[in-house]
C-alpha positions as a Python dict, from the first residue, in 0.01 Angstrom:
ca = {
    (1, 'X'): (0, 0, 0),
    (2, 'X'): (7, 266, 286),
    (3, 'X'): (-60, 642, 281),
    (4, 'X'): (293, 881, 338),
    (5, 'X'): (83, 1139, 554),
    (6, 'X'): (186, 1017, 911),
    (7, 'X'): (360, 1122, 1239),
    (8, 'X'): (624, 921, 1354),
    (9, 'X'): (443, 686, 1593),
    (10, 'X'): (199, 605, 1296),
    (11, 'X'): (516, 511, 1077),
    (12, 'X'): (631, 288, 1404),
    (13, 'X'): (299, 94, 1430),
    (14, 'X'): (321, 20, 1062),
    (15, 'X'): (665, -63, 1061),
    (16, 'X'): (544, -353, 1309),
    (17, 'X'): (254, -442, 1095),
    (18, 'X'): (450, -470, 783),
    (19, 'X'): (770, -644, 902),
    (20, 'X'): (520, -975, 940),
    (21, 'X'): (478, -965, 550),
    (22, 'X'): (863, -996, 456),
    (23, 'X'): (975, -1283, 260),
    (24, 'X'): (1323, -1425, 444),
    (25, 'X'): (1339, -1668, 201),
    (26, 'X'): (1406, -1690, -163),
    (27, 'X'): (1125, -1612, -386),
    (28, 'X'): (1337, -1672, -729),
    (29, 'X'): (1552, -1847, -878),
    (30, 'X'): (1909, -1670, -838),
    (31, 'X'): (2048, -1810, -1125),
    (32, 'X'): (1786, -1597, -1327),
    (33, 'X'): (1867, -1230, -1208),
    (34, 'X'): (1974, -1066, -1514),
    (35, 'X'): (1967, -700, -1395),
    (36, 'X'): (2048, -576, -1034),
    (37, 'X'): (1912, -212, -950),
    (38, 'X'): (2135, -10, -744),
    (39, 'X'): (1965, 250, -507),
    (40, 'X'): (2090, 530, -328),
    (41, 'X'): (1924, 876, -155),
    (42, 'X'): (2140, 1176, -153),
    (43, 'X'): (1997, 1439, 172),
    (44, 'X'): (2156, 1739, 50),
    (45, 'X'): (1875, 2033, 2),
    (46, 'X'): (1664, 1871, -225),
    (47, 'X'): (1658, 1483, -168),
    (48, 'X'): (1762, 1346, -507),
    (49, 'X'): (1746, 932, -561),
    (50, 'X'): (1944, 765, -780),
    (51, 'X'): (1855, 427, -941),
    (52, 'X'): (2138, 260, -1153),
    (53, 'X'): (2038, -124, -1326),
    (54, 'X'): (2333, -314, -1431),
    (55, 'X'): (2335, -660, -1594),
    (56, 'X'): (2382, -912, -1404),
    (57, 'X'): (2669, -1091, -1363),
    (58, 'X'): (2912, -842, -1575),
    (59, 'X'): (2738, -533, -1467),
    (60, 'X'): (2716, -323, -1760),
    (61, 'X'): (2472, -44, -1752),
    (62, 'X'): (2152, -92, -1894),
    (63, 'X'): (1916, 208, -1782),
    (64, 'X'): (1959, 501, -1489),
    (65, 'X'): (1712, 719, -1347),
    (66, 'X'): (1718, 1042, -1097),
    (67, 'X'): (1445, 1188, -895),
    (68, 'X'): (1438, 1486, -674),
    (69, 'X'): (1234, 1670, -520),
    (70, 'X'): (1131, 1815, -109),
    (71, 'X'): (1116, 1519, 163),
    (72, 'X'): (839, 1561, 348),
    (73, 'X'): (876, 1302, 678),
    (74, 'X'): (1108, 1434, 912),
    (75, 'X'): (1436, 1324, 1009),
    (76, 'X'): (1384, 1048, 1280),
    (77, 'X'): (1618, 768, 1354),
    (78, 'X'): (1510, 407, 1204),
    (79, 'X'): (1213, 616, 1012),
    (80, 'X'): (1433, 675, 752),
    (81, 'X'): (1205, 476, 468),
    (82, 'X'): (909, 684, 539),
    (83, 'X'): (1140, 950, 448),
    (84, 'X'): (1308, 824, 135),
    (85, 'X'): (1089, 546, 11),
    (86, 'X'): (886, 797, -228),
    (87, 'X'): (1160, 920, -372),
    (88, 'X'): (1277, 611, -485),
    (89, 'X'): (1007, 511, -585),
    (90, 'X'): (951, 875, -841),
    (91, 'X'): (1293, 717, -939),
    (92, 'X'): (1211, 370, -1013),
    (93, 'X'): (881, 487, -1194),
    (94, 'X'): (1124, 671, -1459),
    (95, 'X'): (1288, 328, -1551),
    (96, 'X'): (1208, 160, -1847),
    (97, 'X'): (1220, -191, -1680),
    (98, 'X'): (1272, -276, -1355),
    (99, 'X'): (1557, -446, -1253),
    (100, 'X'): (1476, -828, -1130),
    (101, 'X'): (1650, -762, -795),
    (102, 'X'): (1711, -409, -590),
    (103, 'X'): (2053, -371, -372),
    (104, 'X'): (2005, -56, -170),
    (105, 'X'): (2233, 178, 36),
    (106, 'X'): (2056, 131, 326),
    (107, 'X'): (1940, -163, 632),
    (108, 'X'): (1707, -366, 536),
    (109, 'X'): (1642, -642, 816),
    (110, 'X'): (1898, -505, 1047),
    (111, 'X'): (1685, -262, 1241),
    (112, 'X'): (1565, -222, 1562),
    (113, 'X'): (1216, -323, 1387),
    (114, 'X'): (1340, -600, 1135),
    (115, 'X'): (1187, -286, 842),
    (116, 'X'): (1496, -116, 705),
    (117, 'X'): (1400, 53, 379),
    (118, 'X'): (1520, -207, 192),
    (119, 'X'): (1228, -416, 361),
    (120, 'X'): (1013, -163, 288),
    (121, 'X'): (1132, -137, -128),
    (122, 'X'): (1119, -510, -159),
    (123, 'X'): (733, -521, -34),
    (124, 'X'): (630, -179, -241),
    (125, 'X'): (775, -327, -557),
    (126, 'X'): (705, -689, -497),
    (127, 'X'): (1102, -802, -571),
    (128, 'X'): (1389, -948, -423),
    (129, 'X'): (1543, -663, -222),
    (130, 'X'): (1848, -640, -1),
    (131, 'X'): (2034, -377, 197),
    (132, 'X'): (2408, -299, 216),
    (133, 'X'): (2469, -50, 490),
    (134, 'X'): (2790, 155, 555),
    (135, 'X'): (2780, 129, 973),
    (136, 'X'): (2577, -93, 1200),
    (137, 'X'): (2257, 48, 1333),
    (138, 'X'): (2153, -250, 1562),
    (139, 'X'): (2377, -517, 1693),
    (140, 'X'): (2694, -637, 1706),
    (141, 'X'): (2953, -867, 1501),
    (142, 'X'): (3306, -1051, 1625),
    (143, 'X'): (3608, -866, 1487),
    (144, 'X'): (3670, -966, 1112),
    (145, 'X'): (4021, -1019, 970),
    (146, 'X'): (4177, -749, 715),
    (147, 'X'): (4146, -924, 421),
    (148, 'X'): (3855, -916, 179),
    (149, 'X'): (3604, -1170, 191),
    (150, 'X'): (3612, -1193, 584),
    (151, 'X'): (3240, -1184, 740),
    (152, 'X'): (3095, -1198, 1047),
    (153, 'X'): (2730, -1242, 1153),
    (154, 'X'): (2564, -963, 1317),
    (155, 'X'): (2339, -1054, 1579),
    (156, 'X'): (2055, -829, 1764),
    (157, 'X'): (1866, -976, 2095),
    (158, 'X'): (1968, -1335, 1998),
    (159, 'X'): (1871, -1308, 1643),
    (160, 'X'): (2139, -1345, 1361),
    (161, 'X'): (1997, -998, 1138),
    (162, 'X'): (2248, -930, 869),
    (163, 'X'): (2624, -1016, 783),
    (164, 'X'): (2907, -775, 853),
    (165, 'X'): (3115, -856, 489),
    (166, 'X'): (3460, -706, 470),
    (167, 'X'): (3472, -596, 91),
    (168, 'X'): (3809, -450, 63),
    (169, 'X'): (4121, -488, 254),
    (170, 'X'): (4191, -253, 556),
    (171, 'X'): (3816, -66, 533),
    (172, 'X'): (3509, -88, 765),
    (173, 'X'): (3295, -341, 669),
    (174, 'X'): (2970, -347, 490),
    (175, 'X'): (2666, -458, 663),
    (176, 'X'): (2457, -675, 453),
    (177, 'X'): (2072, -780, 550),
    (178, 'X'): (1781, -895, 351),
    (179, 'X'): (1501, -670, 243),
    (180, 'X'): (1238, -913, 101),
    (181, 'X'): (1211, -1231, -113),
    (182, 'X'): (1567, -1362, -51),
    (183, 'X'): (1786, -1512, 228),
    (184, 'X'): (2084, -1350, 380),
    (185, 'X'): (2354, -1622, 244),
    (186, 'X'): (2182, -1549, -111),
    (187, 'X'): (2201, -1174, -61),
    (188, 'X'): (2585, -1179, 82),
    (189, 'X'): (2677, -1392, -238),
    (190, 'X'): (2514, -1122, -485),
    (191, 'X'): (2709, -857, -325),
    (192, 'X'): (3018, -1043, -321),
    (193, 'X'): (2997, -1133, -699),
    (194, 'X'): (2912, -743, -756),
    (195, 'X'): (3277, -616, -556),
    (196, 'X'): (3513, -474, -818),
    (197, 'X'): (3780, -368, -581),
    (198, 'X'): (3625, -101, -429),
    (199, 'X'): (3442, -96, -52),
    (200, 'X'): (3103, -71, -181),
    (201, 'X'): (2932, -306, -428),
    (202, 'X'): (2899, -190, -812),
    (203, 'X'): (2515, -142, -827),
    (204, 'X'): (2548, 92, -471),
    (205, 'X'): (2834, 236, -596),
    (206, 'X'): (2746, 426, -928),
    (207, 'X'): (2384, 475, -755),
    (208, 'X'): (2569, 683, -483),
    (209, 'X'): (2791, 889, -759),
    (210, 'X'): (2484, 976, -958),
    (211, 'X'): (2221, 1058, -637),
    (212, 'X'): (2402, 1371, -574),
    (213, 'X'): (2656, 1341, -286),
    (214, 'X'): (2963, 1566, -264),
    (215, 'X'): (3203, 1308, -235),
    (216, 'X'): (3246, 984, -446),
    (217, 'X'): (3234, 634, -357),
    (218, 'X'): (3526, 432, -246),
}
């Protein structure tokens, strides 16, 4: 789709450019998801990404696949696709199948550009992609209860951009956003069906455990 050799105010400009291509709405029929791909980049030395596919809906594993190797974009804030994005993809190119719909660790419309990587997956792969984030890079969200289930949207400049989704009592909430092909009360439902008592969702979970980082996921 788009070369990897850029400087950061390349990687902007095409942020911009692609953002107009995403797919806000659903481009399937959510009732046929039979496999969800959880996708997560460990940063320590090497980058290593992980890509776990579960069934879908009683997430049993069904395939797994690692790659790592030297990033070569540089650290910048809300660039962090153009630094990732090909290692997930070395990942997803090791899979037997891909999965019918990708849940990443990362923002996918809730960025200062509306091009989170999970954007960006969702339009290199051509499927339904959404983004679960640990902490909120743009906007803000009212105070949610304790209990699980409680969500809030997240707004940026007057535009609702992703959910903040309280997944397990008495922990920080998730922030959920669409990458590409699906809507956001779609994507908050898949990662509510994929909670199994812990903060993140099942396919982000057991991506994060096997993409190399030091400390497991809660």
């Amino acid at each position: 789709m788009h070369s990897w050799d850029l400087t950061p105010e390349e990687a902007i400009a095409l942020q911009r450019e692609l953002a107009a291509r995403i797919q806000t709405t659903n481009g399937f029929d959510p009732t046929a998801i039979k496999s969800i791909g959880g996708i997560d980049v460990s940063l320590k030395g090497e980058g290593q990404a992980a890509v776990v596919v579960l069934s879908y809906p009683d997430l049993e594993p069904l395939d797994q696949a690692v790659a790592t190797a030297k990033l070569g974009f540089p650290y910048v804030p809300g660039l962090l696709s153009f630094r990732e994005s090909p290692l997930v993809l070395a990942a997803l190119e090791k899979l037997r199948v891909l999965p019918d719909l990708l849940m990443i660790d990362g923002q996918g419309y809730a960025h200062p550009r509306r091009f989170g990587i999970a954007c960006h997956l969702g339009l290199l792969t051509d499927r339904p992609a959404l983004g679960v984030a640990k902490s909120v890079l743009v906007g803000r969200y009212e105070e949610l209860g304790a209990d699980a289930g409680e969500q809030s949207p997240l707004v940026h400049r007057g535009e609702t951009v992703g959910v903040a989704l309280r997944s397990k009592p008495r922990t920080n909430p998730l922030i959920v956003s669409i990458g590409h092909k699906i809507d956001l009360p779609t994507a908050v439902g898949f990662v509510q069906s994929c909670l199994r008592g812990y903060r993140l969702p099942e396919p982000t979970r057991q991506a994060h455990n096997h993409a190399g980082s030091a400390f497991p996921a809660e």
